[in-house]
N, C-alpha and C positions, 0 to 999 in steps of 0.2 A: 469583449466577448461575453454574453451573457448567457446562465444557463436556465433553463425553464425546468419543472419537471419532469418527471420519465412519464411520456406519452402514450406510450404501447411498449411495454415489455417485450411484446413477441415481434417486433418491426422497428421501425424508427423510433432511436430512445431518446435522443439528442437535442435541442432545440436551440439553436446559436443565431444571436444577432434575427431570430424569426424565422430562418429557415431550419427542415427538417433535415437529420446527418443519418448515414448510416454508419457503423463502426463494422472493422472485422479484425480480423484475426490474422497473425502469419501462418503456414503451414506446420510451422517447427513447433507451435505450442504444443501436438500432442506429443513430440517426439523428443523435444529437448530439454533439457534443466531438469530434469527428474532429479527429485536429492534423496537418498539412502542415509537416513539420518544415521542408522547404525555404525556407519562407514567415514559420514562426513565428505561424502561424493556425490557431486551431481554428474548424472551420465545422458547418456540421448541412447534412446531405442526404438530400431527402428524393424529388426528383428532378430532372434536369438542368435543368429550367426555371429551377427555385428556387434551385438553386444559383449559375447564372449569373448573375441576380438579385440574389440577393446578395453576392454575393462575386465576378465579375470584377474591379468597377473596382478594389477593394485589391490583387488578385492581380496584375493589370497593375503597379501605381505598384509592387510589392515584385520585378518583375523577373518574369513571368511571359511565355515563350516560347515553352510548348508547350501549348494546351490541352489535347490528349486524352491526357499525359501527367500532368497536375493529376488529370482526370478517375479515369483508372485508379488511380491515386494510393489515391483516395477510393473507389471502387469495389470495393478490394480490401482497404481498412480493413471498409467495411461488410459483404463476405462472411465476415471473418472474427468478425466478432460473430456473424453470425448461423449458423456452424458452432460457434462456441466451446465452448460444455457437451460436445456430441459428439465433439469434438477431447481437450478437457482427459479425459475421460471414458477414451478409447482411451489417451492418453498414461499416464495411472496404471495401467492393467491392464499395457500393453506395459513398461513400467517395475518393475514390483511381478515382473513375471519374467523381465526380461533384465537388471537393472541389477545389477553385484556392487559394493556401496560398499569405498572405501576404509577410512575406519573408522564403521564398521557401529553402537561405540556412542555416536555422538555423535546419534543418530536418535530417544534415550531420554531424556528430560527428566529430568536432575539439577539437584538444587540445589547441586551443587559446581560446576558451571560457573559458576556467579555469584559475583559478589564480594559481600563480607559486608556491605557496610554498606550497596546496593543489596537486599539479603535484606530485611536491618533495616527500610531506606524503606519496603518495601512492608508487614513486619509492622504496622510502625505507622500505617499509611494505616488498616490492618485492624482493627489491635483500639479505634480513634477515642481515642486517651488525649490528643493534640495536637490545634489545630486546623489550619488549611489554614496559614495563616502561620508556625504555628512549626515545619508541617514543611520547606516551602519553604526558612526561613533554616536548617534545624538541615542539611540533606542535598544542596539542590538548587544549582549554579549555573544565574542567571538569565541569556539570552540579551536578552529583548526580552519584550515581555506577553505572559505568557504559555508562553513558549517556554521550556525547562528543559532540563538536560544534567545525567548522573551516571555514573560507570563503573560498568559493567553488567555486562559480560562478561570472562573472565580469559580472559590473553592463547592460554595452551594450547588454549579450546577455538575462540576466534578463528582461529587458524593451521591449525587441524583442519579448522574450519567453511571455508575459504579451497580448504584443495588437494582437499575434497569437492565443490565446485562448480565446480571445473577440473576436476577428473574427470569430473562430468557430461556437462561442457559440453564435454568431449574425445570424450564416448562419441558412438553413432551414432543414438542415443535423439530421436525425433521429444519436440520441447518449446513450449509455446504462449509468447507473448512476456508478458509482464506487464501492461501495459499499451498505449493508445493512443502515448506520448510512448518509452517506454523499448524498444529491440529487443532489451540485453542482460540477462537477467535470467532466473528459473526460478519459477513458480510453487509454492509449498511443494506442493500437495494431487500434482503430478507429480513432484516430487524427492523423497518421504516425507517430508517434514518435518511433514506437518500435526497427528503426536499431540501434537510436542514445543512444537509453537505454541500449540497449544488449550489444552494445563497449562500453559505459562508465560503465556496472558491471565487462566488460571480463578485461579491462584496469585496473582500478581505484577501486570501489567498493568492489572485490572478492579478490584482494591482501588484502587492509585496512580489511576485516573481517576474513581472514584467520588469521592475525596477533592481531586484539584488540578482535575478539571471535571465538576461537578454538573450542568449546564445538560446537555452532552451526551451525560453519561454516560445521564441518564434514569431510565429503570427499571432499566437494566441493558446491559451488553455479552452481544448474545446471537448475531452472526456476526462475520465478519472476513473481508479481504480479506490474503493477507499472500504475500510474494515477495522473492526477493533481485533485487537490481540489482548492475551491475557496469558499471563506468566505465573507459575503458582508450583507448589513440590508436586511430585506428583506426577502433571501434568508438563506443560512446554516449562524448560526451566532457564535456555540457553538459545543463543542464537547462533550458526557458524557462519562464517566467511561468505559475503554472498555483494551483490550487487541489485536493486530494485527495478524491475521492468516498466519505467516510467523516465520522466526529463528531468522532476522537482519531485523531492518528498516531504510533505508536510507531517511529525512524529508528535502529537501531543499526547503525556501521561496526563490517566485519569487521576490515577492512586493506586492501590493502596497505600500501608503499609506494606515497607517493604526493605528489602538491604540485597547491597549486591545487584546483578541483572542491569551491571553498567554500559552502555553503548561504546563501542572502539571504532575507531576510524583508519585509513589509511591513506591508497593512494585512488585516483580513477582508473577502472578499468581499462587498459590499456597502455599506462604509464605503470610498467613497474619497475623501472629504473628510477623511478622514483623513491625515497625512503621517508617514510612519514608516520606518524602514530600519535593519534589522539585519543583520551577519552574523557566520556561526558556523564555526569549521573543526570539520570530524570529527574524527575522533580514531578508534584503535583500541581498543574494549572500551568505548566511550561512546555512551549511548543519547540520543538526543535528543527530545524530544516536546515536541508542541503541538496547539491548534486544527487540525483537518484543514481548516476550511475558512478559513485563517491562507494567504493571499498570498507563495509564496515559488517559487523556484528554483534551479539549480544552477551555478557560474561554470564557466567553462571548466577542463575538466584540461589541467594544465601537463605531465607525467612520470608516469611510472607508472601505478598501477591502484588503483582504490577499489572494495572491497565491501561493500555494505552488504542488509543484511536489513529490512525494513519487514514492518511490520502496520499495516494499516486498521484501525482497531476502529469496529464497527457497533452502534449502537442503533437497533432499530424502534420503537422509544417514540418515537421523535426524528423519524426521518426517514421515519416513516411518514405524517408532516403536511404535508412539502413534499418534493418529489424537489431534492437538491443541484444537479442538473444540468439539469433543465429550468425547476425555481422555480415548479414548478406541483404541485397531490398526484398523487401516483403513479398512472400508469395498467398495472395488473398485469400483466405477461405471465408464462405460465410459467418454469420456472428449475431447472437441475439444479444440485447443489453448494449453494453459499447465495450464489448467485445477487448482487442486491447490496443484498440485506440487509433486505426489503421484506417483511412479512408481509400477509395477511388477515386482515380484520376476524374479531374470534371470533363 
């Protein structure tokens, strides 16, 4: 499955194997996984009755003193989904001509930003000469089931990749937030990063998950979700308990300096008779990857600043049968971009 770049932002973004895809959306995106960081709640609304309904009496016992201040809270998560595409959309054009990068060619997928024997992992996921185990022991270390780490990135274009999103994130540049949990972060499709993401899944990523997860990988990786985040006092510090609306998540730190802000693991979504508990420190130029839908979060940062780059990887073979986030099959809406990853029937 190979990816091309994004074609049309406002239509078909997708370009697989030479044909054009459209992506959408489930219906529950505006309504569900809302997270109340003050609370450490994700709830779904759908309208104040329902909401209150379900979710007072917890919001009461977690210290809740202002209702119409919960409420706006929520109010103002869900208008932003529902501008989102149109947002993200304006942010790439206003960007594509006002942003001057600092270094311009780190925007261009090489294979020398990578370390060799991270190259190698993925040729050999590629050409099937091992199987799943002997590549695991020959390259990977093992966190926890499932969960793997390997140096990915050399340190050069880490420290590059680092003061390009301080630069951003300095400029005057309107930018959408990542996600529902994370405020500090850049979407790739508005930083320009989305050609260098797409060849490093169609290369490197989409081999290594065809071969260490078959189940999710599917037919194939054919969108992504992918965004830096950045951890810093202040600002985001912590991660809670959560699950990633994806099949595979690929988790590389950039840097900084830093201490504390250690990833934990648990069990999958659904299995909680299971009891499990891992955790992993970052590291700079080390990718980490798992199960996306793998029970984890982020410990408190102590000092300093962590960034890291993430990609969702999306299969519609997969999650075309159940939506991750409502546990029901997907009810389509439309979707600019690739949406979250959700095709129609052919």
């Amino acid at each position: 499955m190979k990816f091309s770049k994004c074609l049309n932002p406002s239509n078909f973004v997708a370009a697989t194997d030479g044909k054009m895809t459209k992506f959408y959306r489930c219906d529950c995106f505006v309504s569900h996984n809302v997270f109340l960081a003050n609370y450490r709640l994700h709830v779904k609304y759908q309208n104040e009755r329902q909401f209150w309904e379900d979710y007072e009496g917890v919001l009461i016992e977690r210290g809740m003193e202002d209702r119409g201040k919960v409420l706006d809270v929520v109010k103002s998560e869900v208008q932003r989904r529902l501008n989102l595409d149109e947002n993200v959309t304006k942010n790439i054009e206003h960007a594509k001509k006002n942003y001057q990068p600092l270094h311009p060619h780190i925007f261009s997928y090489k294979r020398d930003w990578f370390e060799p024997k991270f190259l190698e992992f993925a040729e050999v996921c590629e050409d099937g000469l091992l199987n799943q185990s002997q590549i695991v022991q020959r390259y990977l270390d093992t966190i926890g089931t499932e969960i793997y780490t390997i140096k990915a990135l050399k340190p050069q274009f880490c420290a590059q990749m680092v003061q390009e999103l301080d630069n951003f994130n300095n400029s005057i540049l309107q930018r959408s937030r990542p996600n529902t949990m994370n405020s500090s972060g850049l979407i790739v499709e508005e930083f320009g990063l989305l050609d260098f993401v797409n060849q490093m899944i169609s290369e490197l990523l989409s081999p290594i998950s065809k071969v260490l997860f078959p189940e999710w990988y599917g037919s194939g990786i054919d969108s992504h979700k992918s965004f830096s985040l950045m951890y810093a006092l202040g600002k985001d510090t912590e991660l809670a308990y959560h699950y990633d609306n994806a099949e595979i998540t690929f988790n590389i730190c950039l840097g900084n300096k830093f201490s504390g802000a250690e990833v934990y693991f648990t069990h999958m979504t659904g299995e909680e008779d299971e009891e499990e508990y891992w955790e992993a420190d970052h590291v700079p130029g080390v990718v980490m990857f798992h199960r996306a839908r793998h029970l984890h979060g982020t410990l408190p940062l102590l000092s300093g600043s962590r960034y890291n780059l993430l990609t969702w990887l999306r299969s519609s073979s997969v999650r075309n049968k159940l939506c991750p986030i409502c546990k029901s099959p997907p009810k389509l809406i439309p979707s600019l971009h690739m949406g979250d990853g959700f095709t129609a029937p052919s």
